[in-house]
C-alpha positions in Angstrom: 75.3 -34.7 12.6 73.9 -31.4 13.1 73.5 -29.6 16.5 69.9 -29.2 17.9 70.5 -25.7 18.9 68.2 -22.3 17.6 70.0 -19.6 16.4 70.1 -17.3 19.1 68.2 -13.6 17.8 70.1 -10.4 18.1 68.1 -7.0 17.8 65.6 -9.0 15.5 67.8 -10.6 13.5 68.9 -14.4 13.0 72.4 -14.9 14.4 74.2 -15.6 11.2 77.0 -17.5 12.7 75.5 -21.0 11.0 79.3 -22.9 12.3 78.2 -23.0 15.6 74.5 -24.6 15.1 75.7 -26.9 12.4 77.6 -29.8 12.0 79.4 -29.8 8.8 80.5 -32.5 6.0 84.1 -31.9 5.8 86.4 -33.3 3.0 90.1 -32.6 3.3 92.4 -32.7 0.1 95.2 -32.5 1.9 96.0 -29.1 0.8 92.4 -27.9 1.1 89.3 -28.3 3.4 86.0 -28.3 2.3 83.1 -27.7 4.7 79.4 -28.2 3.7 76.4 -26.5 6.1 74.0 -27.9 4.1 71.4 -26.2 6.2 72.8 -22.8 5.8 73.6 -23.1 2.6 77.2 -22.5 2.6 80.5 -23.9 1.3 83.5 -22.9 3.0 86.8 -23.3 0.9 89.8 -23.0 3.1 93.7 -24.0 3.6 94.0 -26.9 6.0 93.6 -26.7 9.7 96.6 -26.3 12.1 97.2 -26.6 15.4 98.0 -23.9 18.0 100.1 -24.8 21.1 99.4 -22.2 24.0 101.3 -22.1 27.2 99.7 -20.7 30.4 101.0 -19.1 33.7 101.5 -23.1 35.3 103.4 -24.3 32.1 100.7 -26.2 30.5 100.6 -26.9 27.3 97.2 -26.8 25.7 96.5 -27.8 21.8 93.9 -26.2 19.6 92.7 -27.2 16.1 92.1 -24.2 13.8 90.4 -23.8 10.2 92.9 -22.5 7.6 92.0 -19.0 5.9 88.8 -19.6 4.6 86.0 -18.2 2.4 82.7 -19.5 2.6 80.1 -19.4 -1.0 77.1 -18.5 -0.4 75.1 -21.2 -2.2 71.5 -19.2 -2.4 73.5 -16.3 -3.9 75.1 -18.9 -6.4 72.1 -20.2 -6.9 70.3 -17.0 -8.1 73.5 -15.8 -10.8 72.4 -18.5 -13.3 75.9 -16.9 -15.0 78.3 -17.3 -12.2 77.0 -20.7 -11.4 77.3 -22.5 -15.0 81.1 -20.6 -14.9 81.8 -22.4 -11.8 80.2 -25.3 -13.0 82.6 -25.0 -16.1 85.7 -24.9 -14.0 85.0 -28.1 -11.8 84.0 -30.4 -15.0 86.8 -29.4 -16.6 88.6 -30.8 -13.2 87.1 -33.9 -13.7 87.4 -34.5 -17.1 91.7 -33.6 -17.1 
């Protein structure tokens, strides 16, 4: 379910940040997370979430959800390094066929 929000524009360009206007499709591993902004055209790769416990002043406990350290693929880039792509290609068939 993607957000109906427009990138907000910043001295003429597109704001880039594509997490906060799209929904992703997330599959968790259990020892990865995968995130797919299909609209963006990105892939983030990234260790599984944790949570954060903050105390304030009052002693309230509050709980966030965070993204492990991630890297997100830039699938147009992919896309255009015909090279890079059949590699990667090679790597994950060679997953599924073990």
């Amino acid at each position: 379910m993607a957000l109906e929000m427009e990138p907000v524009k910043a001295q003429g360009r597109t704001d880039s940040r594509y997490w906060i206007y799209e929904q992703p499709v997330i599959r968790d591993t259990g020892k990865n997370a995968l995130r797919y902004y299909e609209k963006a055209g990105k892939l983030q790769i990234a260790l599984c979430d944790y949570v954060v416990a903050t105390k304030d002043r009052t002693g309230n406990i509050t709980e966030e959800t965070k993204p492990g350290r991630l890297a997100a693929l830039d699938l147009d880039a992919l896309e255009e390094d015909q090279q890079t792509l059949h590699w990667l290609l090679e790597i994950l068939q060679g997953l599924v066929w073990k």
